[in-house]
C-alpha positions as CSV (number, residue, x, y, z in Angstrom):
1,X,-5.7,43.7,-38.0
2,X,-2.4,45.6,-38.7
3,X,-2.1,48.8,-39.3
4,X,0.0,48.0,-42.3
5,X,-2.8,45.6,-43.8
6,X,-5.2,48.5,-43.3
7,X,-3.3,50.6,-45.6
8,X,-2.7,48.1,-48.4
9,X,-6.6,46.5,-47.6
10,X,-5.3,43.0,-47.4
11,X,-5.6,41.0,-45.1
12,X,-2.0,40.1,-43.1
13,X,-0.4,36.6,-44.5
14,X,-1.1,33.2,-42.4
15,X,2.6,30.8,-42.4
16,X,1.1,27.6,-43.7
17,X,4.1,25.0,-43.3
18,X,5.1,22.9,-46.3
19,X,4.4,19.1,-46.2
20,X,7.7,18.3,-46.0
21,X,8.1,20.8,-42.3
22,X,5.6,18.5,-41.4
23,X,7.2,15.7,-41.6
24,X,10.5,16.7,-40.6
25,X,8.4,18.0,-37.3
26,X,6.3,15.1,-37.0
27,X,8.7,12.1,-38.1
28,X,8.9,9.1,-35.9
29,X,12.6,9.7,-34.9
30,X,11.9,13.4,-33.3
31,X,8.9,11.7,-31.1
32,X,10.1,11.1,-27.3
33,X,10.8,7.4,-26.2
34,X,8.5,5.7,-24.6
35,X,8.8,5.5,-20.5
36,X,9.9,2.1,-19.5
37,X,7.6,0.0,-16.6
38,X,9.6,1.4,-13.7
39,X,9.7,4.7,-15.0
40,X,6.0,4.9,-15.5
41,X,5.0,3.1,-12.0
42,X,7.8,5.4,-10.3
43,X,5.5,8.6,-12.0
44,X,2.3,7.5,-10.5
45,X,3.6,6.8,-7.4
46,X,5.1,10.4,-7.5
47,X,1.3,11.3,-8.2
48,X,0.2,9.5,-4.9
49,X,2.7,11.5,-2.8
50,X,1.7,14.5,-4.0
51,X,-1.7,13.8,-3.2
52,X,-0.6,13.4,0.7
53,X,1.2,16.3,0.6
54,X,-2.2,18.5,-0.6
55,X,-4.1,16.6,1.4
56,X,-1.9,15.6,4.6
57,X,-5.5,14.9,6.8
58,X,-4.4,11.1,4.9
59,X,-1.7,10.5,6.9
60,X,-3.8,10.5,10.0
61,X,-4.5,6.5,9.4
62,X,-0.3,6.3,9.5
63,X,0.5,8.5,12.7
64,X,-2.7,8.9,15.0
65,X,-4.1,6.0,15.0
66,X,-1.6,4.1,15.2
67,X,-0.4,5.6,18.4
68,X,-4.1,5.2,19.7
69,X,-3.9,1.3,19.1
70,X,-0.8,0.9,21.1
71,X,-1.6,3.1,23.7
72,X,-5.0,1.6,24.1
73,X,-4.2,-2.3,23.9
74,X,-1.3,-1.9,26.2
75,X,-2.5,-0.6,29.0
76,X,-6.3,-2.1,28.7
77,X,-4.5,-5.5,28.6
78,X,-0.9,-5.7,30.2
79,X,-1.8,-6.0,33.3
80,X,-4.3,-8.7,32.1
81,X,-2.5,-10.8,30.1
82,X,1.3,-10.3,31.4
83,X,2.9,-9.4,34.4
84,X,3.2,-5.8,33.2
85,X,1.8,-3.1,30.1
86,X,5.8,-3.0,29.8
87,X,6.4,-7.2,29.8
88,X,3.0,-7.3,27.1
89,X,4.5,-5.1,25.2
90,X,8.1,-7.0,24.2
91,X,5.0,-9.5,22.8
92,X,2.3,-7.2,21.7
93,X,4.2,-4.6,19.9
94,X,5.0,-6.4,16.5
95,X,2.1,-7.7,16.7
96,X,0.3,-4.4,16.7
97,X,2.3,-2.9,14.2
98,X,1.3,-5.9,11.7
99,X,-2.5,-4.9,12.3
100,X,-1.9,-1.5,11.9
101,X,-0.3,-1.6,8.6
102,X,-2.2,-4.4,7.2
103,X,-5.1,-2.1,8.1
104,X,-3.6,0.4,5.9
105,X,-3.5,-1.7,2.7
106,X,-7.2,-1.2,2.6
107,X,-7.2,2.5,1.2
108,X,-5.8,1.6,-1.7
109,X,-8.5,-0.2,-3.0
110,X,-10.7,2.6,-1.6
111,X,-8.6,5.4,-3.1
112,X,-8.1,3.4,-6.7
113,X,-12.7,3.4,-6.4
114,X,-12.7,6.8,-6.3
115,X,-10.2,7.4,-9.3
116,X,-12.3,5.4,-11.2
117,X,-15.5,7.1,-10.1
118,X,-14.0,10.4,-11.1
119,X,-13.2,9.2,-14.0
120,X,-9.2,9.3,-13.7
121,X,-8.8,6.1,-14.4
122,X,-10.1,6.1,-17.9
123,X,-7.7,9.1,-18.9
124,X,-4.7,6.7,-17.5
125,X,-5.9,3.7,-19.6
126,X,-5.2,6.6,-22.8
127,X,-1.9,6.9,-22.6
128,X,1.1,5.5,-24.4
129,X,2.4,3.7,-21.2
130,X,2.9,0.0,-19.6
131,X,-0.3,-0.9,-18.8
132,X,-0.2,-1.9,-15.3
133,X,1.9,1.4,-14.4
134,X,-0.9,3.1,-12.6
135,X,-2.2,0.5,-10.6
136,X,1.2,-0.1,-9.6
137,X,2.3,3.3,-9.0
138,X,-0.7,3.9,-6.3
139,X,0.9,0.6,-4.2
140,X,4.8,2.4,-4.4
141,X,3.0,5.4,-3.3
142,X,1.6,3.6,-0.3
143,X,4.5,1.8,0.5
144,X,5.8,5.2,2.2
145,X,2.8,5.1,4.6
146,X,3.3,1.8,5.5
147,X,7.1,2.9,6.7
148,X,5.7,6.0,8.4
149,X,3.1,4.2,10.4
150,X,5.4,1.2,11.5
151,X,8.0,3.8,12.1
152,X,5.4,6.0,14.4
153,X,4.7,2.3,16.3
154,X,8.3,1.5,16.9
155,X,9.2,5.3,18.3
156,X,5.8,4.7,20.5
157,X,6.7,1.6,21.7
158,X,10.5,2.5,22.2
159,X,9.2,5.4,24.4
160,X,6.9,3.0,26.4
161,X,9.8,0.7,27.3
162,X,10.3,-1.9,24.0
163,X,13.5,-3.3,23.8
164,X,13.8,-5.2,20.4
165,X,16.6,-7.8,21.0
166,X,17.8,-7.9,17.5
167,X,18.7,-4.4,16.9
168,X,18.5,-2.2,14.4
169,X,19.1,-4.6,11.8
170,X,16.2,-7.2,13.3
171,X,13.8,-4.4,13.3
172,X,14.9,-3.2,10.0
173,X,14.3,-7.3,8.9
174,X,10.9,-7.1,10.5
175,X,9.6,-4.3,9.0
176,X,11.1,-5.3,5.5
177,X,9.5,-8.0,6.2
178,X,6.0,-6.1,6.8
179,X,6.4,-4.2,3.7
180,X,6.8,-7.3,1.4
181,X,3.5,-8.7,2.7
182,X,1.5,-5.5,2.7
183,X,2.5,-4.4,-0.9
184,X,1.2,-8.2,-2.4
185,X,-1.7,-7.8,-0.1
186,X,-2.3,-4.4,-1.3
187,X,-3.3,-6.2,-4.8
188,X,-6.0,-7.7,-3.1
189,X,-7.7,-4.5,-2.5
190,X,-7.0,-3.2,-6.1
191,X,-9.1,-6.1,-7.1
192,X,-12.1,-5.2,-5.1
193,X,-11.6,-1.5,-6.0
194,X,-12.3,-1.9,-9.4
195,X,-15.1,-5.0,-9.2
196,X,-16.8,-2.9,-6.0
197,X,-19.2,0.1,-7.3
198,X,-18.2,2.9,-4.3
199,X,-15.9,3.5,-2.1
200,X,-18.3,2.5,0.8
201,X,-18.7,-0.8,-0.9
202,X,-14.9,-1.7,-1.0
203,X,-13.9,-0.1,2.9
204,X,-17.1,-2.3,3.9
205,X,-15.8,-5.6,2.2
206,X,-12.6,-4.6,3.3
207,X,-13.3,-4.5,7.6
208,X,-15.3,-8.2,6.7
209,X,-11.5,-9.8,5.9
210,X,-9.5,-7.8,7.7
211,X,-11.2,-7.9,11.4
212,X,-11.0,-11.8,11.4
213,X,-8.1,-12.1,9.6
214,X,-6.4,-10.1,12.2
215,X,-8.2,-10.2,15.6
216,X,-8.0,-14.2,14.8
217,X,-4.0,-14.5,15.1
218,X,-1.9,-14.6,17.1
219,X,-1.5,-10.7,17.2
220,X,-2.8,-10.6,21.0
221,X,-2.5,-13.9,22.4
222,X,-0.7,-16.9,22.1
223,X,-2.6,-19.5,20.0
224,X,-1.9,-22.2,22.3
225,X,-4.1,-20.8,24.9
226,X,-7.3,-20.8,22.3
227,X,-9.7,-23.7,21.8
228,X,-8.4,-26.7,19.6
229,X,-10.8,-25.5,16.6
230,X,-10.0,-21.9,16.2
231,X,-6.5,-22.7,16.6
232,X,-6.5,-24.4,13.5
233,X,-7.9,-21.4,11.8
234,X,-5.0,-19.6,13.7
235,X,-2.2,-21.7,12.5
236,X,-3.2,-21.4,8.7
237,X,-4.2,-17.5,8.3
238,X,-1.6,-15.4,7.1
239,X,-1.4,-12.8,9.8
240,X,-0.2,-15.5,11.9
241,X,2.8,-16.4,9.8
242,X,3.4,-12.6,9.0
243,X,3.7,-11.9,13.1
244,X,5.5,-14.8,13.9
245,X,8.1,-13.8,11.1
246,X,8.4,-10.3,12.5
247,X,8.5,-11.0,15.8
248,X,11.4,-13.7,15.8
249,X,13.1,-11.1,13.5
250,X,12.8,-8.5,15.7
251,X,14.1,-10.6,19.0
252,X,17.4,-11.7,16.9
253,X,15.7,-15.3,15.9
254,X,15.3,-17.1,13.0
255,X,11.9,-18.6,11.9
256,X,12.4,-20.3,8.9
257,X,9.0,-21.9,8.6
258,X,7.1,-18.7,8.9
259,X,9.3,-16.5,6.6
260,X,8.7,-19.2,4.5
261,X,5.0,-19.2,4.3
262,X,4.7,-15.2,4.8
263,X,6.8,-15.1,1.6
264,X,4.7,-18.2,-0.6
265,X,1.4,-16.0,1.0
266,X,3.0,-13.1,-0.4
267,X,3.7,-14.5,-4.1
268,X,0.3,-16.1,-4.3
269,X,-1.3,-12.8,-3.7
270,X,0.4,-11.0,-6.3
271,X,0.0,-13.8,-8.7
272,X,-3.8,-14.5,-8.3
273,X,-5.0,-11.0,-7.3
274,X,-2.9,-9.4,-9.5
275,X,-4.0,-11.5,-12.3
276,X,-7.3,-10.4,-11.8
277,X,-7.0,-7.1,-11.2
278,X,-5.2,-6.4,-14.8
279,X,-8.2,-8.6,-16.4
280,X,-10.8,-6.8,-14.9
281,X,-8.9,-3.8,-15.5
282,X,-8.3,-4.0,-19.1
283,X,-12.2,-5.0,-19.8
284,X,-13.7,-2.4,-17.9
């Protein structure tokens, strides 16, 4: 208390605004605008940046293992499979940098689990925003690590002695290319994040799809040289048609057929898995 109340004995005087203050304050004109879609999704995925940058132990998927994978296939198979690690590698290194980044795609499932777990989520779903913002937010965000790691491929392979015929443009095509697929299959994940009940659950689920999808292509080999009945498996998996698309783009070819089907793969994903992902997300 005052010493100026003490003297009079009454207590000091509370401003109690008039009703019409209050709603000159609180009229609907002075509120702020709403954030548009892209605004909103551009914030969260500024939230998953920030996130690597306190915790940059995440980027060790993007950079470390990535080099490990190259390093490792090339030598423990170019001189198996091709004349030379160097001669494998003009075939194996797209490859390797689809697998690597489709690999990727996985955490966001596995990071979107563990928002929800902690209960993140369920603040998000509060606010005055487009709906589908945050879920679309954490894919931007992972878009840059899908850059990084097929940027730390290329600089590894470019050391080791690949020599993309197409340029700078043809490898810039390629891994546009890579990023397009990874971002609808990326919706995939989102799904089982949010059906799956831990983080354990959806990276387990996840390694089921991904190993066959993956190690069943022509990521390694050429299907051709694989028995008649798991080359029609081959032929109709997605990976294949990703890493045929890449690969031609990144020689200076053209492939048609397979940009074709890596971009219908890519639209159905986003159509179906995003579908359910905002259904299951707006009844949770």
């Amino acid at each position: 208390m005052s010493n100026a109340a003490t003297t009079t004995g009454r207590a000091p005087s509370v401003y109690v605004p008039s009703a019409e203050a209050l709603a000159t304050v609180l009229a609907p004109g002075e509120r702020p605008a709403r954030p548009s879609a892209l605004s909103a999704s551009l914030t969260f995925g500024w939230r998953a940046l920030l996130k690597i940058k306190h915790v940059p132990e995440q980027l060790f998927d993007v950079t470390a293992f990535p080099i490990i994978m190259v390093l490792m296939f090339t030598y423990l198979f170019g001189g198996a499979l091709a004349d030379s690690p160097r001669d494998y590698l003009q075939f194996f290194l797209p490859g390797i940098m689809v697998t690597s980044v489709v690999m990727i795609t996985m955490y966001t499932g596995i990071g979107l689990n563990t928002d929800i777990e902690k209960g993140i989520f369920d603040r998000f779903r509060t606010l005055p925003v487009w709906r589908p913002a945050a879920l679309a937010g954490m894919i931007f965000g992972d878009v840059l690590r899908y850059v990084l790691a097929a940027v730390v491929i290329l600089g590894v392979g470019l050391v080791l002695g690949f020599r993309p015929d197409g340029g700078l443009m043809g490898v810039a095509a390629g891994i546009g290319l890579l990023v397009i697929f990874s971002f609808a299959f990326s919706w995939v994940w989102t799904f089982f994040g949010l059906v799956l009940r831990s983080e354990k659950s959806v990276m387990g689920v996840s390694m089921m799809v991904l190993f066959p999808l993956t190690f069943l292509s022509n990521v390694f080999v050429e299907p051709s040289t694989m028995p008649g009945w798991l080359q029609a498996f081959v032929k109709a998996n997605p990976i294949t048609h990703l890493v045929a698309a890449v690969r031609a783009a990144m020689a200076g070819e053209s492939d048609a057929t397979n940009t074709m089907w890596l971009l219908l793969w890519s639209v159905g994903f986003v159509v179906v898995f995003g579908t359910l992902t905002m259904y299951r997300y707006n009844r949770r």
